[in-house]
C-alpha positions in Angstrom: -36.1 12.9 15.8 -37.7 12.8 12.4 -40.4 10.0 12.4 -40.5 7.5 9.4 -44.0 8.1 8.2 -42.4 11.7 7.6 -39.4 9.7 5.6 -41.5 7.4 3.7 -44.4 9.9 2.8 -41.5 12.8 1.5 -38.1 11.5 1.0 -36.9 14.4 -1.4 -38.5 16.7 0.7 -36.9 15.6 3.9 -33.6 15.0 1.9 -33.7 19.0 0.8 -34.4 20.2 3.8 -31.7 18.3 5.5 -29.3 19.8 3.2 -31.0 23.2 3.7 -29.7 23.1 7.0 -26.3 22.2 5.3 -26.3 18.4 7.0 -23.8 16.5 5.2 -24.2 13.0 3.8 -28.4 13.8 3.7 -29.4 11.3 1.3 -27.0 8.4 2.3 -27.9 8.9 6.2 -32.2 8.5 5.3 -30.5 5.6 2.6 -28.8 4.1 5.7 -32.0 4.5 8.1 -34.9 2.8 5.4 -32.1 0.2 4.7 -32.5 -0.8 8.6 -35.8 -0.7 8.3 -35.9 -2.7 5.7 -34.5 -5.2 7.4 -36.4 -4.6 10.5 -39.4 -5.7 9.0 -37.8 -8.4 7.2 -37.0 -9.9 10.8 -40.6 -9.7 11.7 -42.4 -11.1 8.8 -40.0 -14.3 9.1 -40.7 -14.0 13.1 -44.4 -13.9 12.5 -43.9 -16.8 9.7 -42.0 -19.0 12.5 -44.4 -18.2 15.1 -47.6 -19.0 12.9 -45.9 -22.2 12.1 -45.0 -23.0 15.2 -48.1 -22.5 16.5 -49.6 -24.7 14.4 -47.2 -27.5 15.1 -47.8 -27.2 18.9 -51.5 -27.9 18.6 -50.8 -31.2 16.2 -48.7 -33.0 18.9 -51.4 -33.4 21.2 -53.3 -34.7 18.8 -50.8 -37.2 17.4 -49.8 -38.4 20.7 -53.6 -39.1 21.4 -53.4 -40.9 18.0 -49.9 -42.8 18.8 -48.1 -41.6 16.5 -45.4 -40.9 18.9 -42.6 -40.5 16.3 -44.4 -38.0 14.7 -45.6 -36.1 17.5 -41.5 -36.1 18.6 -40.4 -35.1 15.3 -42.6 -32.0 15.0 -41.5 -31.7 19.0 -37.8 -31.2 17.6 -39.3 -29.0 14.8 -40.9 -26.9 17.2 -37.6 -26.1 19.7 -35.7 -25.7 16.6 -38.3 -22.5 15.5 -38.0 -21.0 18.8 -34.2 -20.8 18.2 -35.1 -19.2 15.1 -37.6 -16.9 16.4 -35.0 -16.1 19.5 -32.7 -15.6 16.6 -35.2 -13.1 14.6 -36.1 -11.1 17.8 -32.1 -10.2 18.0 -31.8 -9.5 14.4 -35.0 -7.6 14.7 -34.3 -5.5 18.0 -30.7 -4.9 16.8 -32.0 -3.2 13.3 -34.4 -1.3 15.7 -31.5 0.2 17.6 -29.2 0.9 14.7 -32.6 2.6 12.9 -32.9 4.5 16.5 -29.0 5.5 16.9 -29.0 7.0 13.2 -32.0 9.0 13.8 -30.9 10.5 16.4 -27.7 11.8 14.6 -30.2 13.3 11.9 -31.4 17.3 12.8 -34.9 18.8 12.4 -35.9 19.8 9.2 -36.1 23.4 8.5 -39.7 25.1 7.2 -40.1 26.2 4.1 -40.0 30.1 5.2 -36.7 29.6 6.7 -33.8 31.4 4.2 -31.4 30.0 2.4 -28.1 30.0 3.8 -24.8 28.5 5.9 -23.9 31.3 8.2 -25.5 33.7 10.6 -24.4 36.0 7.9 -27.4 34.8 5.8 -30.2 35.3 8.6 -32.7 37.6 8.0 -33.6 41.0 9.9 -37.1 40.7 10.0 -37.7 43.2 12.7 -35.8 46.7 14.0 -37.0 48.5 17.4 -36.4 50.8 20.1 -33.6 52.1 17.2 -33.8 56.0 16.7 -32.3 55.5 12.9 -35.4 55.5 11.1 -33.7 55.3 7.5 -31.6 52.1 8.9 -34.7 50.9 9.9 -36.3 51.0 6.3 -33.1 49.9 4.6 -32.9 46.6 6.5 -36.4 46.1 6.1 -35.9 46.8 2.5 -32.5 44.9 1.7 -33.0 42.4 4.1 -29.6 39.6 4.4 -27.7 42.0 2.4 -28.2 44.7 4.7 -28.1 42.8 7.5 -24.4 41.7 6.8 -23.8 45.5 5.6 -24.9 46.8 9.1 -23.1 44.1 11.6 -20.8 45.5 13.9 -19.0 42.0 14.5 -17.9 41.6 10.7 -14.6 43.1 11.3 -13.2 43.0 14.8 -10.4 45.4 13.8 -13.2 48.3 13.2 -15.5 47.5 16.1 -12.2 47.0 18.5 -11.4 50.6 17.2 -14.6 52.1 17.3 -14.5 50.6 21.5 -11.7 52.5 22.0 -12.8 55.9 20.4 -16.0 55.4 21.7 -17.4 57.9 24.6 -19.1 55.3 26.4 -17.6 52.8 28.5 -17.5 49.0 27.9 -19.5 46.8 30.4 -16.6 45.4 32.3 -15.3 49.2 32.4 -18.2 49.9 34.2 -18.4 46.9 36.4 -15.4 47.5 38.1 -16.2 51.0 37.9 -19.4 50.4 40.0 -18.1 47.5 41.6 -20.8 45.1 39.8 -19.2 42.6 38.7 -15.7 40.6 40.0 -14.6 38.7 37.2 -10.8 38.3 38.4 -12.6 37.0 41.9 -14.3 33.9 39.7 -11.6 33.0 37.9 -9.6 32.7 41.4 -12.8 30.0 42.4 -14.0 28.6 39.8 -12.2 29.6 36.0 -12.7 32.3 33.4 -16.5 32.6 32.4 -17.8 32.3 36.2 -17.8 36.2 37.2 -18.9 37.0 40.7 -21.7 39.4 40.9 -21.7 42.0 43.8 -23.9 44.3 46.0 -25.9 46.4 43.0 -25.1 44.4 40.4 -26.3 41.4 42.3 -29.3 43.4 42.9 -30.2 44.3 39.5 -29.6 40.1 38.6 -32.4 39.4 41.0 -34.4 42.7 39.8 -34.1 41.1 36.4 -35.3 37.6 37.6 -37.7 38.8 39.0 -39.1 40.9 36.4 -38.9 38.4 33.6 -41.0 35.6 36.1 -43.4 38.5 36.7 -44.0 39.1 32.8 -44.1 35.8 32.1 -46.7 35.1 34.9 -48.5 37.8 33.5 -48.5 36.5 30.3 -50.2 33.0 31.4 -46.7 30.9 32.3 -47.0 28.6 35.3 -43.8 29.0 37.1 -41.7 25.7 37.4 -38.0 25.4 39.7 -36.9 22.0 38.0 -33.3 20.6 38.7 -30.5 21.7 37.0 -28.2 18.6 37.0 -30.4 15.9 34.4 -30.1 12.1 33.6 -28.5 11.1 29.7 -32.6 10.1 28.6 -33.5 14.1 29.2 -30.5 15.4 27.2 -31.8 13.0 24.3 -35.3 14.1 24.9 -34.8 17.3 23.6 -31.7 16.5 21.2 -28.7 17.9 23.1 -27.3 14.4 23.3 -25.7 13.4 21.0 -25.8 16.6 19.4 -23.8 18.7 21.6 -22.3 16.2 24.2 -19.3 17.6 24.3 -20.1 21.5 25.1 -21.8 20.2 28.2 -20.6 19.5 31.9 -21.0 16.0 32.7 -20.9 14.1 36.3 -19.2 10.9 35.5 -19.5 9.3 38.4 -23.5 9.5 38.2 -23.7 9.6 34.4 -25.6 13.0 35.0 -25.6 16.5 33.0 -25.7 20.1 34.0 -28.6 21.6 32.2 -27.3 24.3 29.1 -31.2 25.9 29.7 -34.1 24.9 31.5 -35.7 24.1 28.4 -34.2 20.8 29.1 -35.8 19.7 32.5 -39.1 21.3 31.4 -40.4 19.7 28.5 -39.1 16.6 29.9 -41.6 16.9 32.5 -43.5 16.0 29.4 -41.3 12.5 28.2 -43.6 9.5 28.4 -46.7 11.7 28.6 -50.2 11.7 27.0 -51.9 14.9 27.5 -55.7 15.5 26.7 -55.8 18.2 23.9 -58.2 19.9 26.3 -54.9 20.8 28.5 -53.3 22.2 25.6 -51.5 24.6 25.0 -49.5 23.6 28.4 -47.2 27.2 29.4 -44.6 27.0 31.5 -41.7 29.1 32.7 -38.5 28.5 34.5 -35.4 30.4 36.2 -32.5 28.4 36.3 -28.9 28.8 36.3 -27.2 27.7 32.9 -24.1 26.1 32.1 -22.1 25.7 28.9 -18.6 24.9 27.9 -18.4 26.7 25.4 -15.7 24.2 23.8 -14.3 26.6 20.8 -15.3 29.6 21.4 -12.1 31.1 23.7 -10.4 34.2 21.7 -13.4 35.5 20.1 -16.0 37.7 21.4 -15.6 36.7 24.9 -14.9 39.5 27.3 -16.6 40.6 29.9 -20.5 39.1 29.9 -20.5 38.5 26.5 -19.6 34.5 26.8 -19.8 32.6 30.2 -19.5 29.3 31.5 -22.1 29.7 34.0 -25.2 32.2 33.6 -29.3 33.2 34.7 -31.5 32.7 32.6 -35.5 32.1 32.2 -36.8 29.9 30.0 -40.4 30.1 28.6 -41.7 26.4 27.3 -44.8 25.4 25.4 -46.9 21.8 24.4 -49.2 22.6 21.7 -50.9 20.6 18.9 -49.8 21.0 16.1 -52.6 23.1 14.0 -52.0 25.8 17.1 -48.4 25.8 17.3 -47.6 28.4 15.2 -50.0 30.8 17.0 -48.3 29.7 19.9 -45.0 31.1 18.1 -46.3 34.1 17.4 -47.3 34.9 20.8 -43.9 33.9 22.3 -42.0 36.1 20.0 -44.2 38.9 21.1 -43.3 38.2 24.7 -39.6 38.2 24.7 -40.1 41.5 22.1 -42.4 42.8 24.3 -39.7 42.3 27.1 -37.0 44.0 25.3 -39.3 47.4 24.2 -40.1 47.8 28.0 -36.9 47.2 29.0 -36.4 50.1 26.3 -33.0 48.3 24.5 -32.3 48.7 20.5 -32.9 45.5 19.4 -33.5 43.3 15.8 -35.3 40.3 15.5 -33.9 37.7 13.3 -35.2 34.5 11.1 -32.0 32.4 11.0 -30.9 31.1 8.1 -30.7 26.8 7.7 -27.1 27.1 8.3 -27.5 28.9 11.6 -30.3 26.8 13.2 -29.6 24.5 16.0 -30.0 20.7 15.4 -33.5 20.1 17.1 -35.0 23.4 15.3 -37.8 23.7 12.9 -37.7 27.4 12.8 -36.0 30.0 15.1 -36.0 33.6 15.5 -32.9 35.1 17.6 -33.3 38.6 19.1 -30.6 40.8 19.8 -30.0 43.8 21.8 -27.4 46.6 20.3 -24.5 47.6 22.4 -24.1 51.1 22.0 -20.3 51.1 23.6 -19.0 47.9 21.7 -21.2 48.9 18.8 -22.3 45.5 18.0 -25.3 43.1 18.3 -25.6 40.8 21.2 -27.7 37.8 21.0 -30.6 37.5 24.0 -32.7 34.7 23.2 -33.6 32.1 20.4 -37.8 31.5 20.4 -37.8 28.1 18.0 -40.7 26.2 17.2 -39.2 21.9 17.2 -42.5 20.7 15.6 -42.9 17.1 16.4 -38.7 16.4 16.4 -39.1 16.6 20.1 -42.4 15.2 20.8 -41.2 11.9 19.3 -37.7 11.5 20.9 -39.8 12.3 23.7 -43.1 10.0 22.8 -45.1 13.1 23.7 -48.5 13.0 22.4 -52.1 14.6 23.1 -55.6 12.5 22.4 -57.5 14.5 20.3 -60.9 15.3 21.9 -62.9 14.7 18.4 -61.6 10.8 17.8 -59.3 9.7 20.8 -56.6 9.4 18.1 -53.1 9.6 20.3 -50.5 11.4 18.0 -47.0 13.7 18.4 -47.3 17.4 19.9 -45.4 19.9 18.9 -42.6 21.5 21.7 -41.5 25.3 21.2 -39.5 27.1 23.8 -37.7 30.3 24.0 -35.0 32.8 26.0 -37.2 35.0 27.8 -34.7 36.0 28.7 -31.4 35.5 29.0 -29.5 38.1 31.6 -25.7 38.4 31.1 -25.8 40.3 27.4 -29.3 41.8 29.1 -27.1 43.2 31.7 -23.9 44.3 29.2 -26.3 46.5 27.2 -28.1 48.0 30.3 -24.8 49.4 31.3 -23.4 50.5 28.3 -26.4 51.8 26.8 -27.8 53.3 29.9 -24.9 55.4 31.4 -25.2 59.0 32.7 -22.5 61.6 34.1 -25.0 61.2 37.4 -24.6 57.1 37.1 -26.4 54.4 34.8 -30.1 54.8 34.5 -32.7 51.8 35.6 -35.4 51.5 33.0 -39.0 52.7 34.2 -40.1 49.2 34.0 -37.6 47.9 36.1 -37.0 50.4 38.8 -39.9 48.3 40.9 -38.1 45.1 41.3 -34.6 47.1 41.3 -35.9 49.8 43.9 -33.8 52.5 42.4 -33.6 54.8 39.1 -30.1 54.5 39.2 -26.7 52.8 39.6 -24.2 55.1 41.5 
């Protein structure tokens, strides 16, 4: 959550942010928050005033019962009990403006960087990056044009067109070609468990583990200690990292113990991290983790939502980082050329985009979604955000580094990222990759699959 140093030192500028990212109410909520505040401290300096005075009169009753002066001494005895009903009072006047302060906070987002664009839609992101795509003039047009190209080249703008363009299309949807294959059952996981739960079978259960294993290799590679953290977390982790009470509602929740089935391992990680101080020598801290996912996805039925393209219930690996904050967007850098370094072997059109302040998530600072092109449903498929949280984390958190030069304890700053996420992975390895002979493993792959081919 936003600290109040950063309130106090840049209202307006935490105010225009705020309604960069198209938060309503941005002015009245920080109003609301300094107006607790205000009366926060108002409770302590007459706490402090009551206790000094009390203080005061504790040490003159000794000395005027020594002197006699018993009526005195009793009269400053019953001045005394009654300031420790008013301190009592103060502390609960004090500790509740505390909590309202805390509970509004936490209803407040991240505040977008400056280099983030303009915007309320994914419509308004920005196409900052086109690979593995054998158009060179769309390449240099996007590049060019930027948003406005972006929306003219989106294959998801009109559902009529792309729902035609499926069913002229030569190649074969992904759920064609599971059932084609016998990949993928999702009739048999609705019959357990509900649409969005598919049931993965002989090869294509084989090429989920080739992809798990292929991602934890990379990332191992690339410096990530490997971490298996549970995947059912208390309410205190979900507000560590700002899905409670931001998106309470699009996740599963155990009633009976009050506990939460993670949306992404990014959850259970960096809480590893709540409570924490970590010597800057330690930093940056890289961690990776494979977890199973799971989302309601509250909304989102009728749209987009066939096959692999929306689940309950998915795989996914998750890489994490702890960084101070003058290294952090280094550390941001080098993530995004991870997962894009993941997609080129994996040899998969894909665009990286800066989202606009409109399309971030609540907790984000800055995020870059990648996304792979589906050559049979001729459309983009998100794959992974990579999103840099700044200190918004760190301090719902309260994790902080010593700095080696003057002991000062102060916020980290938390970035994570999709690295990556396997069901639309998966969708576009099929479609893009299928052959009269079968569908074709990528070279990179083929190790952890132990076959050039699906047949």
């Amino acid at each position: 959550m936003l600290t109040l140093k950063q309130i106090y030192d840049d209202k307006a500028k935490i105010v225009a942010g705020l309604n960069k990212k198209h938060f309503a109410g941005a002015e009245e909520a920080i109003e609301k928050v300094l107006e607790q505040d205000a009366l926060r401290k108002s409770a302590q300096q007459k706490k402090d005033a009551a206790a000094a005075e009390m203080n005061k009169l504790s040490k003159e009753i000794g000395k005027l019962f020594a002197q006699g002066k018993q009526e005195e001494a009793n009269e400053a005895k019953t001045q005394t009990a009654s300031l420790k009903e008013q301190i009592k009072s103060l502390e609960e006047e004090q500790a509740a403006a505390e909590q309202e302060q805390t509970r509004l906070l936490l209803t407040i987002p991240n505040v977008p960087y400056d280099i983030v664009p303009e915007g309320a839609s994914a419509e308004d992101n920005l196409a900052v990056t086109i690979g593995n795509w054998p158009n060179q003039p769309m390449i240099d047009a996007i590049k060019k044009d930027g948003a406005v190209a972006l929306r003219d080249w989106d294959g998801e703008t009109d559902e009529k067109i792309a729902a035609e363009r499926i069913a002229q299309s030569e190649k074969l949807p992904h759920w064609e070609l599971a059932k084609k294959y016998n990949l993928i059952d999702f009739d048999l996981g609705v019959k357990i468990s509900g649409a969005g739960f598919p049931v993965y079978i002989g090869q294509g259960a084989r090429l989920q583990r080739a992809l798990i294993n292929f991602f934890l290799a990379e990332a191992n590679k690339a410096g990530y200690t490997e971490i298996m953290p549970p995947t059912v977390v208390n309410a205190a982790s979900g507000y560590g990292t700002g899905q409670l009470p931001d998106k309470e509602g699009q996740m599963y929740h155990c009633e009976v113990d009050d506990l939460y089935l993670i949306p992404t391992a990014e959850v259970p990680v960096t809480n590893l991290y709540r409570d924490v101080i970590i010597e800057e020598k330690e930093l940056p801290i890289k961690n990776c983790a494979y977890t199973e996912c799971f989302r309601r996805e509250a909304g989102s039925y009728g749209k987009d939502v066939r096959g692999l393209n929306r689940l309950h219930e998915f795989s996914k690996i998750e890489i994490v980082r702890i960084d101070t904050p003058e290294h952090s967007d280094a550390s941001h850098k080098e993530m995004l050329e991870h997962v894009e370094g993941l997609l080129k072997k994996l040899e998969l059109p894909y665009r990286i985009l800066r989202l606009s302040g409109g399309d971030m998530s609540f907790t984000a600072a800055l995020c870059y979604d990648f996304e792979v092109y589906s050559e049979a449903q001729h459309r983009w498929l998100e794959v992974s955000s990579t999103s840099n949280f700044d200190t918004y984390q760190a301090n719902r958190l309260k994790c902080r580094y010593r700095r080696a030069e003057d002991k000062k304890v102060t916020l980290c700053h938390t970035l994570n990222g999709s690295a990556l996420a396997l069901p639309r992975i998966v969708a576009a390895l099929l479609e893009n990759n299928q052959t009269e002979e079968g569908i074709r493993i990528p070279a990179a792959l083929q190790p952890y699959f132990g076959a050039d081919m699906i047949k």
